[in-house]
C-alpha positions in Angstrom: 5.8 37.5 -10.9 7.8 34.6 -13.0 5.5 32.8 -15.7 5.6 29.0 -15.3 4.7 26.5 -17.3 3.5 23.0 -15.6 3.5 20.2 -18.3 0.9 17.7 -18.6 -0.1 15.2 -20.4 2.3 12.7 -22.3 2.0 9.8 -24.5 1.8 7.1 -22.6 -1.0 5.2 -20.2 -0.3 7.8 -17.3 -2.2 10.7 -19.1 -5.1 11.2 -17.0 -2.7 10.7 -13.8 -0.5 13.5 -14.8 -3.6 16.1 -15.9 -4.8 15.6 -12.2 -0.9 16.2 -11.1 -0.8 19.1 -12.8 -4.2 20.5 -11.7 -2.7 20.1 -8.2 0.5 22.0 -8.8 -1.3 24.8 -10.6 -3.9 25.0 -7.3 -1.0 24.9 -4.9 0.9 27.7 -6.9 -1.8 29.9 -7.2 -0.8 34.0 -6.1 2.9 32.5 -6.3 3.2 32.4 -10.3 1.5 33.1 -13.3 0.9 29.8 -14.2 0.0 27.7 -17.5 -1.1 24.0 -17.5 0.6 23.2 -21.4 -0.5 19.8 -22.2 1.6 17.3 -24.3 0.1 14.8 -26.7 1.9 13.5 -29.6 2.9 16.2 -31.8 -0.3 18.6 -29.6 1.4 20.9 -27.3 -1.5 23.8 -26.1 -2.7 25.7 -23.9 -6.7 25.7 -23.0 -8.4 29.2 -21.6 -11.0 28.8 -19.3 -13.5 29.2 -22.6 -12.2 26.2 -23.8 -10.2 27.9 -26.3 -7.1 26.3 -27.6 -3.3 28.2 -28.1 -0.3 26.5 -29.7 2.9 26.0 -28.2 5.6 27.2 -30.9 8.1 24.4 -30.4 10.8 26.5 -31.8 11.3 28.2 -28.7 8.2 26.6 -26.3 6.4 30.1 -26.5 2.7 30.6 -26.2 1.1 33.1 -28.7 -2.5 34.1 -27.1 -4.2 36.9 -29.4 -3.0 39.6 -28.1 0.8 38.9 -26.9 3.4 35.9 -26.6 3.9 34.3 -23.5 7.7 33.3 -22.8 7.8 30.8 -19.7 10.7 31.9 -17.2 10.7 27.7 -16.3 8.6 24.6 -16.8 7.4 22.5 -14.1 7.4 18.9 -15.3 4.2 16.9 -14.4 4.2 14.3 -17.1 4.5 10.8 -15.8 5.8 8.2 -18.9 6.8 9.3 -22.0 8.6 12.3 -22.8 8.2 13.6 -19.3 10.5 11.3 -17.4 12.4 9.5 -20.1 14.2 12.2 -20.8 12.9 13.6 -23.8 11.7 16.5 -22.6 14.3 17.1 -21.0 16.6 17.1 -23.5 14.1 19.4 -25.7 14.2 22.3 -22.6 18.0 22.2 -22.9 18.4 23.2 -26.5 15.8 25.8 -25.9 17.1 26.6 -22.5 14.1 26.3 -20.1 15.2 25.5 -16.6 12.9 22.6 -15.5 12.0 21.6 -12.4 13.2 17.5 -12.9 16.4 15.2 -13.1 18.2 15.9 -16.3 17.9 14.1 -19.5 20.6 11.5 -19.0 19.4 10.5 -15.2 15.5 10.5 -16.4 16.1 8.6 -19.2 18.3 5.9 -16.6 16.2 6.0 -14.2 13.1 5.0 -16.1 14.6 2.1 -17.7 14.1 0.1 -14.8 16.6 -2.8 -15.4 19.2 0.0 -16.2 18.9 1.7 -13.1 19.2 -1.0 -10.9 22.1 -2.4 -12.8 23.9 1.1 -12.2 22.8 1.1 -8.5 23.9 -2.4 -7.9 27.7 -1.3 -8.6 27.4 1.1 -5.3 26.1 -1.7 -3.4 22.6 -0.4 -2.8 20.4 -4.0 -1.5 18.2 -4.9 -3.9 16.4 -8.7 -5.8 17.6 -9.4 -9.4 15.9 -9.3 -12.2 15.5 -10.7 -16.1 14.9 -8.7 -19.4 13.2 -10.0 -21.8 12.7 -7.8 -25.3 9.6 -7.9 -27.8 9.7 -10.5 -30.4 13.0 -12.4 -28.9 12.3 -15.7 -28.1 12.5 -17.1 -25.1 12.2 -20.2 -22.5 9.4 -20.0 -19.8 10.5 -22.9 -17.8 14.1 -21.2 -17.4 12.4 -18.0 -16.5 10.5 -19.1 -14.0 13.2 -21.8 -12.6 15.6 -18.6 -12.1 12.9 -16.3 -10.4 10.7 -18.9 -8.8 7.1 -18.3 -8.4 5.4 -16.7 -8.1 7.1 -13.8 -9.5 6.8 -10.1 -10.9 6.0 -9.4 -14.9 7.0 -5.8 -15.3 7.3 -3.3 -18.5 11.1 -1.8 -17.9 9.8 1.5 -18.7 6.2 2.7 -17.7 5.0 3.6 -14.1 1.6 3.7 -12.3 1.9 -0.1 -12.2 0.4 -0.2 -15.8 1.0 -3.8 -17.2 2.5 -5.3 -14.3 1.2 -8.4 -13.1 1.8 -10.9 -9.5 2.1 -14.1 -11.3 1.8 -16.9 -9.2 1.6 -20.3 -11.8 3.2 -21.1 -14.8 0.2 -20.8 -17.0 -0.1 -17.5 -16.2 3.0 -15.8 -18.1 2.1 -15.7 -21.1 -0.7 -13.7 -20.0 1.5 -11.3 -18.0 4.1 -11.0 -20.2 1.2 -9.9 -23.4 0.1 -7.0 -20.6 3.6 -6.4 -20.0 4.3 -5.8 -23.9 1.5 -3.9 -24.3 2.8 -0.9 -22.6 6.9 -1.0 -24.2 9.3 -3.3 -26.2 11.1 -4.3 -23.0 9.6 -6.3 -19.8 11.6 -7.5 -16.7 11.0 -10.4 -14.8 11.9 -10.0 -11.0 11.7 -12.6 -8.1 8.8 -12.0 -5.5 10.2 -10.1 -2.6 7.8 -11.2 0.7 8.1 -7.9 2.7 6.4 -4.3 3.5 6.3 -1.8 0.2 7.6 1.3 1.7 8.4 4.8 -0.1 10.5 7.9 0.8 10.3 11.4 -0.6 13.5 13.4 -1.5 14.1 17.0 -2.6 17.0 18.8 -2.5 17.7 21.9 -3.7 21.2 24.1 -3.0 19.6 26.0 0.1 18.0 23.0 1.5 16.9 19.6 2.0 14.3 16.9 2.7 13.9 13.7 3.5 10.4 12.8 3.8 8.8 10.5 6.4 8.8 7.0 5.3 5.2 6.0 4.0 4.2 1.9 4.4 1.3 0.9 2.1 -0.8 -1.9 2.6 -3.1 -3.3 -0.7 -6.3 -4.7 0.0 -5.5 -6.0 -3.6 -2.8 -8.6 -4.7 -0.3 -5.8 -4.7 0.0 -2.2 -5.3 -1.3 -1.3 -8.8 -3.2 1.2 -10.6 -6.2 0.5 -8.8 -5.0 0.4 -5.4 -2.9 3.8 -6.1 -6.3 5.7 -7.3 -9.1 4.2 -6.1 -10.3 5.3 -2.8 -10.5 2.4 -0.5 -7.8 0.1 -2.2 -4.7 0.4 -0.3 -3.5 2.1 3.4 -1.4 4.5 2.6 0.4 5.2 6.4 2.8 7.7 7.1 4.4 7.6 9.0 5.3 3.7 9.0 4.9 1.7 11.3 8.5 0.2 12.0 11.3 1.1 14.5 13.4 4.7 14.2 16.1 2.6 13.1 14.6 1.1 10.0 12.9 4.0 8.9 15.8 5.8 9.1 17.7 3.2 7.3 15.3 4.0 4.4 15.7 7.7 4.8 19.3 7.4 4.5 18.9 5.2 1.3 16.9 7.1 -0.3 18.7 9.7 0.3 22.3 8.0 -1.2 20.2 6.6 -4.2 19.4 10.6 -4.9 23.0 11.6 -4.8 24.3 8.5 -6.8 22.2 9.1 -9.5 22.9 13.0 -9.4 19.1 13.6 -9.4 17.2 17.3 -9.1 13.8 18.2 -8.1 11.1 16.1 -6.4 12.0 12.3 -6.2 10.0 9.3 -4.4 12.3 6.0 -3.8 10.3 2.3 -3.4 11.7 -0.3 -1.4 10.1 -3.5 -0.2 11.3 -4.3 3.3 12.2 -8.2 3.8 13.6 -10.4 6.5 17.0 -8.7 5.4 16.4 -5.1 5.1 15.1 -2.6 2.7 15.2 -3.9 -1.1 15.1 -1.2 -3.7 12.4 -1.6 -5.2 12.7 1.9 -7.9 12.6 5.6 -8.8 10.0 7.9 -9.6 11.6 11.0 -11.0 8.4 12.8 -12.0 5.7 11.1 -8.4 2.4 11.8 -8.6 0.9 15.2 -7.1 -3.1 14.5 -6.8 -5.2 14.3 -4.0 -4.0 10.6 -4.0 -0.8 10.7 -4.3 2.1 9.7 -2.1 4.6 12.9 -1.8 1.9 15.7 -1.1 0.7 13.2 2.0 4.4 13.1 3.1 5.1 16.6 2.9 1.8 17.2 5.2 3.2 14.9 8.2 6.6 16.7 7.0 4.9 20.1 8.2 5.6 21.7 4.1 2.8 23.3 2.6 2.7 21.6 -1.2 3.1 25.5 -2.5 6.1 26.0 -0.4 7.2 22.8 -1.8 7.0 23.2 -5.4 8.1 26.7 -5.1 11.5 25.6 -3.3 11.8 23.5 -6.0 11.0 26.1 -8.5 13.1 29.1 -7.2 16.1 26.8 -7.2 16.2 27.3 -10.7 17.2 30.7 -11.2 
């Protein structure tokens, strides 16, 4: 039986979002793998028994040393949304100790969760999508041009963070400042993007080198403002309806999307695709490299209308690895 090792954790607001992710990927696994939730937290890396007692991770070669023999994980299953799990960083720290992981690879992690970056790459193969400004910590800058560019109201977005953290639906003037401080809050770079009047939509794509899927199309519908953190974890907040309610044409129009974005960007593993559907088609919206896995979450739905068990999932994933 191969020994994995889900990571969990991360630096950034997403934390208790990726523990629950993880707790999901370990229940869905279970008989299939030996497996270890190793959480991430600063310069923490461990591994918690079930009596609460804590094992270092020896970063030198990501080995577990228990009391009475070294664990050596055969690959690592990446469940850390945010910083270093889908920036990259990880990433890059699995291929100098050479652990196949279960995500993108460094360089499309780390473009795809800048989100200004992405888009601009995406934009040169002609995928639809609104524009967008950046704006950097400490630069100045003018409002009134801001806002004459996007209109109102508008979107007030960090460039790298997910889970809607720090993103606000600003609708007067007076209000980004505001926005932009909660923006800031969460990174050094924020991105200002026009209002897009449509139906959020998101698509789930894996593809692996015996198979793949394109998941049925799921239209959500926030009984708030718009889609945030809230809305994504709070029973109650949002309908989350898969599949959508649109004709076979559009939705497949969004399959086939999401499905080109995937290859453009060379990704790997598990990827969920955003799009807000206007007047003139699907708009991409983003990427989610590393989507959330809990009992809330958008992908484990799809895959249940899809007719794939979440462990058959994740081991697909897995087993195309070695």
């Amino acid at each position: 039986m191969k020994t994995i090792a889900i990571v969990a954790g991360g630096n950034s607001s997403e934390y208790p979002v990726s523990v629950r992710s993880a707790q999901g990927v370990a229940t869905a696994l279970v008989g299939k793998y030996e497996t270890y939730i190793i959480t991430i937290r600063g310069r923490d890396w461990f591994w918690e028994d079930p009596k609460g007692r804590v094992f270092g991770i020896d970063k030198n070669d990501f080995s577990l040393a228990l009391d009475d023999r070294r664990v050596r994980f055969d690959a690592a299953f990446i469940a850390i949304h945010g910083d270093p799990g889908e920036n990259g960083l990880l990433q890059g720290y699995f291929d100098m100790t050479g652990i196949p992981y279960s995500s993108c690879d460094a360089f499309v992690s780390a473009l795809t969760f800048n989100k200004q970056a992405c888009k601009l790459y995406l934009n040169e193969y002609g995928i639809p999508m609104t524009g967008g400004l950046l704006l950097r910590k400490d630069q100045p800058y003018d409002a009134d041009r801001i806002l004459d560019q996007t209109g109102l109201p508008c979107f007030v977005k960090p460039n790298a963070s997910g889970s809607s953290f720090g993103v606000t639906k600003v609708k007067e003037a007076g209000e980004f400042a505001a926005a932009l401080e909660s923006a800031f809050a969460e990174g050094p770079e924020v991105l200002v993007e026009s209002f897009m009047k449509g139906v959020e939509v998101a698509c789930g794509v894996v593809k692996t080198r015996q198979k793949k899927i394109i998941m049925p199309v799921t239209e959500i519908v926030p009984k708030k403002e718009f889609f945030d953190y809230e809305a994504k974890y709070s029973g109650g907040l949002s309908d989350e309806i898969t599949p959508a309610r649109m004709p076979d044409e559009l939705t497949s129009r969004i399959q086939e999307l999401s499905s080109e974005i995937y290859d453009i960007l060379g990704c790997h593993g598990i990827v969920r695709v955003d799009f807000i559907v206007t007047d003139d088609g699907p708009q991409f919206l983003e990427i989610n490299t590393i989507p959330g896995m809990t009992g809330e979450s958008i992908i484990p739905r799809q895959a249940a209308v899809y007719g794939i068990s979440q462990a058959d999932l994740y081991s697909m994933v897995i087993e195309d690895l070695f």
